[in-house]
C-alpha positions as CSV (number, residue, x, y, z in Angstrom):
1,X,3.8,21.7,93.3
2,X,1.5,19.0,91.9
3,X,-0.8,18.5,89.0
4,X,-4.0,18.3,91.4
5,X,-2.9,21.6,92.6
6,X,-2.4,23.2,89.3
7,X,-6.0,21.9,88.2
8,X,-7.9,23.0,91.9
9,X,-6.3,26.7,90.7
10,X,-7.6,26.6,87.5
11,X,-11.1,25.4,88.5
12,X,-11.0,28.0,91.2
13,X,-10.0,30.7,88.5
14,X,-12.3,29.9,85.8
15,X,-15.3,30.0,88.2
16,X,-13.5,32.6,91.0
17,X,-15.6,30.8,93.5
18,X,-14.3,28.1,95.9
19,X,-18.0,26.7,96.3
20,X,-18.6,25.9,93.0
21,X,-14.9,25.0,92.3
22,X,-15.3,22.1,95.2
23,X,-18.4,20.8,93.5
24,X,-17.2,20.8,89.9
25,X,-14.2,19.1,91.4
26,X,-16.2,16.2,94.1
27,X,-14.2,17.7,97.2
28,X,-14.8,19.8,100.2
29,X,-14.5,23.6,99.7
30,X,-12.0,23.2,103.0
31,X,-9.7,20.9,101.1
32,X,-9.5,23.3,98.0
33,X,-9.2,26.2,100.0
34,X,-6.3,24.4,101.9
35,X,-4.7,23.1,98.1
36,X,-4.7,26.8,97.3
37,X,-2.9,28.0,100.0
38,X,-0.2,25.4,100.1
39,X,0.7,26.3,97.1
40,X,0.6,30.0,97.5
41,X,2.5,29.1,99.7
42,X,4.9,26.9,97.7
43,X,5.6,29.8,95.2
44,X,5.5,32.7,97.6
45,X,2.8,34.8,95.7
46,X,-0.7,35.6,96.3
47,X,-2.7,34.0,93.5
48,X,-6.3,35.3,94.6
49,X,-7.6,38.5,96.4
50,X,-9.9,37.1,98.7
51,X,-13.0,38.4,100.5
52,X,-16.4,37.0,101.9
53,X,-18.0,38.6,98.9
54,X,-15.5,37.7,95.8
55,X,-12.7,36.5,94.5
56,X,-10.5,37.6,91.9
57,X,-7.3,36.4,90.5
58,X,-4.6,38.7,91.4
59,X,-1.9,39.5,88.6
60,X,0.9,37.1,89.1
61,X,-2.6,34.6,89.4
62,X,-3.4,35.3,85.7
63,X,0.0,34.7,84.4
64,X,-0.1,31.3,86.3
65,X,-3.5,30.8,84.8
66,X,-2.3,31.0,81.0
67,X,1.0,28.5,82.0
68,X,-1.0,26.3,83.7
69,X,-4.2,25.7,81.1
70,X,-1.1,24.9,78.8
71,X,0.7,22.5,81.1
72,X,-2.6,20.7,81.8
73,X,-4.1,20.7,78.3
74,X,-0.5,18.8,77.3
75,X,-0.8,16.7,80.3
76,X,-4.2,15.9,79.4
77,X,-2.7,14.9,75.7
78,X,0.2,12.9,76.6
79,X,-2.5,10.7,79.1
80,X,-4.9,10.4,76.1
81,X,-2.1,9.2,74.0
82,X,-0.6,6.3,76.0
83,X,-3.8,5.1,76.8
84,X,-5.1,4.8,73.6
85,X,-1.3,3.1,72.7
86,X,-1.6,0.9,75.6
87,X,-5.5,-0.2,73.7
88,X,-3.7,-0.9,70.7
89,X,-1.0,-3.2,72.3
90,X,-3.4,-5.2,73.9
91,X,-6.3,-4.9,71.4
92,X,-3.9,-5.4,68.1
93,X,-6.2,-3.7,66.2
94,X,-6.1,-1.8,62.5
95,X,-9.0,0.2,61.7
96,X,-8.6,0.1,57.5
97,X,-11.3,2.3,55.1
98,X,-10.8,1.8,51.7
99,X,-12.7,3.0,48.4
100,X,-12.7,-0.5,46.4
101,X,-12.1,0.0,42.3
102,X,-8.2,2.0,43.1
103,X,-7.3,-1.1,45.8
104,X,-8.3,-4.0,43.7
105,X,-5.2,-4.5,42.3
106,X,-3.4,-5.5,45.9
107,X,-6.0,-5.3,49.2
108,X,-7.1,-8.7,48.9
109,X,-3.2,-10.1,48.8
110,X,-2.3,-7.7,51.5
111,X,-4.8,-8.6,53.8
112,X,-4.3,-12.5,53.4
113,X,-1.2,-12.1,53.4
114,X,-0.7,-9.7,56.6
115,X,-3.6,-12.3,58.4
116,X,-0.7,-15.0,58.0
117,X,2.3,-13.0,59.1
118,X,0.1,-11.9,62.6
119,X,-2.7,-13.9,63.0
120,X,-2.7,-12.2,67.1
121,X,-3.7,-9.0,64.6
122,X,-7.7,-8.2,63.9
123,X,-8.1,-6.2,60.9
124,X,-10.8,-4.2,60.6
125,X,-11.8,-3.1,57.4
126,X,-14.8,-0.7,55.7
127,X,-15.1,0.0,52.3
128,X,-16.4,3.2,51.7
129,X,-17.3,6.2,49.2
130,X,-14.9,9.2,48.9
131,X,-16.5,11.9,51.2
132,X,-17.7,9.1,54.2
133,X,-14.3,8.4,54.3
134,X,-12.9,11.3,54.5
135,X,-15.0,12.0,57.7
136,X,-14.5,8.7,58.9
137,X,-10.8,9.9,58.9
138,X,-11.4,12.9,60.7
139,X,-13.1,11.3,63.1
140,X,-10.6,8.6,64.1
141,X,-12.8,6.3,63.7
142,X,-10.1,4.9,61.2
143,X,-6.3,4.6,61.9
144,X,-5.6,3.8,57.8
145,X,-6.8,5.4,54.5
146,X,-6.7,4.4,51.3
147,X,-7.7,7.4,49.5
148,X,-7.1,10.1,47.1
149,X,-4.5,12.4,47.4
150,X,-6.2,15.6,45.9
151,X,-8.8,15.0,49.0
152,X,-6.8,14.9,51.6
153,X,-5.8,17.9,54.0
154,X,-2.1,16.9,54.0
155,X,-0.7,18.8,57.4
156,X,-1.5,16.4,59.8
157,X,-1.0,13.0,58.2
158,X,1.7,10.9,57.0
159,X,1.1,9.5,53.5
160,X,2.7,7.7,50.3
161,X,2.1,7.9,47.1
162,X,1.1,4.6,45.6
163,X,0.3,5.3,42.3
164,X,-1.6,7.6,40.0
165,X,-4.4,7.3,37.3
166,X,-6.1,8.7,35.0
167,X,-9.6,9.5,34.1
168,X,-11.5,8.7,31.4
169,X,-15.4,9.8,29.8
170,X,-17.6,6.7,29.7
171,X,-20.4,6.2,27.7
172,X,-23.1,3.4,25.8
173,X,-21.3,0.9,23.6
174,X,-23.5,3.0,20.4
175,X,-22.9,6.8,21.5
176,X,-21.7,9.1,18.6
177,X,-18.6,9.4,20.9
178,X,-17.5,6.2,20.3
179,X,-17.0,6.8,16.2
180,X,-14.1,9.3,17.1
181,X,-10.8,8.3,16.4
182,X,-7.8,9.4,19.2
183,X,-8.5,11.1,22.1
184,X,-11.8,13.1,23.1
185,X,-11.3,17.2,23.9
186,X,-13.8,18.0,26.7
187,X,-15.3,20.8,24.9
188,X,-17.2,17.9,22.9
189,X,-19.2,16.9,25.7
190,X,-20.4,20.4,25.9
191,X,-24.4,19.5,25.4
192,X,-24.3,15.9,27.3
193,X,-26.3,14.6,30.3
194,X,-23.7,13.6,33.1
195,X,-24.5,11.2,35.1
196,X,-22.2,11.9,38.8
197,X,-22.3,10.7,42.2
198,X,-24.2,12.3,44.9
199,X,-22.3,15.4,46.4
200,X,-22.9,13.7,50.1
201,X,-20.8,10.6,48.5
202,X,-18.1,11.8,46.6
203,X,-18.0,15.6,46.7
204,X,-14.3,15.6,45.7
205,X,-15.2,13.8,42.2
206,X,-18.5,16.2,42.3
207,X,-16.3,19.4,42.6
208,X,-14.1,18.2,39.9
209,X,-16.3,17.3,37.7
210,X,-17.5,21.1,37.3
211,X,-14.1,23.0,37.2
212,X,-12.9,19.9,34.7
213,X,-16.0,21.7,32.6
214,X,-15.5,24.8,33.4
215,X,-11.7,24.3,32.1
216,X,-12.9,23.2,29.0
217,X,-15.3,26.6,28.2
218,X,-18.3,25.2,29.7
219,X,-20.4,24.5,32.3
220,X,-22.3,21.5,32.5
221,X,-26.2,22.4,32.8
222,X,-27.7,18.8,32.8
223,X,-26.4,16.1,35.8
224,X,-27.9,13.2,37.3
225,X,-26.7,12.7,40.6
226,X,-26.9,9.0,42.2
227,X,-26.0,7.2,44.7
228,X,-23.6,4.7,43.6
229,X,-21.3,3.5,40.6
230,X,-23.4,0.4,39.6
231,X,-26.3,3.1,38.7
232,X,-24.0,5.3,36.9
233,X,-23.1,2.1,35.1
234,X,-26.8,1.2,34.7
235,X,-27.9,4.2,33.1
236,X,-24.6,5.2,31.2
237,X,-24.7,1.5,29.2
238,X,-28.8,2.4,28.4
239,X,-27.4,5.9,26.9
240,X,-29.1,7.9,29.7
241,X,-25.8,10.1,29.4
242,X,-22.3,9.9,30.3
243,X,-19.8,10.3,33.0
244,X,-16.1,11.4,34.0
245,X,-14.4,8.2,36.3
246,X,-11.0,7.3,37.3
247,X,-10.1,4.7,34.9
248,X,-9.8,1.6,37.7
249,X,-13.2,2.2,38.2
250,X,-14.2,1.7,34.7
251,X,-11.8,-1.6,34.7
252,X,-13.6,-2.7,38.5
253,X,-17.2,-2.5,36.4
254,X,-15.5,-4.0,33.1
255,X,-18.4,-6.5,33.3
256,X,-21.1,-3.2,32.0
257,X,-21.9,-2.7,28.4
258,X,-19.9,0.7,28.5
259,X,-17.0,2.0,26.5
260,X,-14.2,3.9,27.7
261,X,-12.5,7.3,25.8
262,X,-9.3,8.4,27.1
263,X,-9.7,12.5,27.8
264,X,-7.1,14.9,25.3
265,X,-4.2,16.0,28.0
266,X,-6.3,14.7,30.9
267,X,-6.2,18.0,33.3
268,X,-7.8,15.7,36.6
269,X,-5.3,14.1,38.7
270,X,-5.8,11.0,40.6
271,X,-3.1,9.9,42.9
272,X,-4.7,6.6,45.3
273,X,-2.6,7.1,49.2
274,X,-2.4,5.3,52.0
275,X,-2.1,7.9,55.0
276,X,-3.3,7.7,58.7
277,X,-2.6,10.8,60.8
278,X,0.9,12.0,62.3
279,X,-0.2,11.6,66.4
280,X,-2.0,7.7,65.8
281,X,0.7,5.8,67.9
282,X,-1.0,2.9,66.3
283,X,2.2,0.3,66.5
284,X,0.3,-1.9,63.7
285,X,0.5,1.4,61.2
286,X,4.2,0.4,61.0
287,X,4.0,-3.1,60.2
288,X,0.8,-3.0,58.0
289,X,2.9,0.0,56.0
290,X,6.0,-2.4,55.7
291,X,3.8,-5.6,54.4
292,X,2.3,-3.2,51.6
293,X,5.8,-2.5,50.4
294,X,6.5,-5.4,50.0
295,X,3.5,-6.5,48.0
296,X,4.1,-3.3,46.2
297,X,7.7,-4.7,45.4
298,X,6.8,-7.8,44.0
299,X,3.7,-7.1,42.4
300,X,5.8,-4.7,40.2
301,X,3.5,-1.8,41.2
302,X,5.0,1.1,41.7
303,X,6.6,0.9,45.3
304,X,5.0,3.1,47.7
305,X,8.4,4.7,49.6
């Protein structure tokens, strides 16, 4: 018993005509017909009942046909897999997305210094918003991830934690909400404008935006979305309204006439991760990963193992 003949039997069975199995399959219907039997023959069963008018899988054909789609869809798997390890090792390539205010604080370092350490490597890198990401992710059209943890669908990726932060409101340097001492309860922002990123560009920060609202007793009825940070920055600093960021992002734009209130027991979590998914056979994932310990380690950030 071969692969080839497992696959003629399953073209055969999903179509239960040897014409159009040979055709889907770019060989004569003699030479399928001939596959078949020899392994009929091989497993001393009857796998179709044959006639000039149909042909129909007998029982102990059906059972085959479950075991066999299984075999072949692994087969198919494990080929798909080495070859795209085998483009790796010869391409040395690491697909990177990152989101750009959370990595500031070690990506440039890492890259020059990984560039140094394996100049044979290309790395490939596309900063992105939260939700482009995310799909780029899916899509494998990215082997790394620098993103949220919250966002993530966590069962088929590895990921660590590099370190968390926390959000802040933003708002003009001469909004009332600047006069308040400590830190602000969101029930106060109750009647503001926010001012949020498109749903297509962030949805995660979208979505939390509301039930961080809704938490607090309310609802917000007036939002602005945009397109980008820089015009949330724009219109916050000419008191157009405010807005809910991760703090990093307020520090990345420090260079906006904004002000920054930390939020009273801050009920939005933020965790930045580097993940890239369990079956990428990638072998640069494991030295990139190592090279951003390191950094980690002596940058006396919080180490990401």
């Amino acid at each position: 018993m071969n692969i080839q003949q497992l696959r003629y039997f399953v073209t055969v069975a999903n179509h239960l005509n040897f014409t159009t199995a040979s055709k889907e399959l770019y060989v004569s219907q003699a030479s399928v017909s001939k596959q078949i039997s020899i392994f009929e023959e091989y497993l001393g069963v009857k796998l179709f009942h044959r006639t000039k008018r149909s042909v129909e899988l007998t029982e102990s054909g059906g059972v085959l046909l479950k075991e066999a789609l299984e075999i072949i869809n692994k087969i198919d798997e494990a080929i798909d897999k080495t070859r795209k390890a085998h483009e790796c090792f010869e391409n040395k390539t690491l697909r990177i997305g990152f989101l750009g205010p959370p990595e500031k604080r070690f990506l440039p370092q890492l890259l020059n210094e990984f560039r140094n350490h394996y100049p044979e490597i290309l790395l490939e890198t596309k900063q992105y918003y939260l939700s482009p990401l995310l799909n780029a992710f899916e899509k494998d059209e990215i082997d790394i991830a620098f993103s949220s943890l919250q966002s993530l669908k966590t069962n088929s990726i590895t990921y660590h934690r590099l370190y968390g932060d926390s959000y802040v409101v933003i708002c003009s340097k001469d909004h009332p909400l600047t006069k308040k001492d400590g830190p602000l309860h969101l029930s106060e922002l109750r009647d503001s404008r926010f001012i949020v990123l498109n749903k297509e560009i962030d949805f995660p920060a979208y979505e939390n935006t509301l039930l961080t609202c809704k938490s607090a007793g309310f609802t917000p009825i007036n939002i602005n979305e945009v397109a980008n940070f820089e015009h949330i920055m724009t219109l916050v600093e000419a008191n157009h309204g405010i807005s809910i960021i991760p703090k990093l992002v307020y520090l990345y734009y420090d260079n906006f006439g904004v002000e920054f209130l930390p939020i009273m027991n801050d009920p939005i979590q933020y965790d930045l991760v580097v993940a890239w998914k369990k079956e990428n056979n990638n072998p640069v994932i494991p030295k990139f990963h190592l090279e951003l310990s390191s950094i980690f380690e002596r940058m006396n950030l919080k180490n990401p193992h």
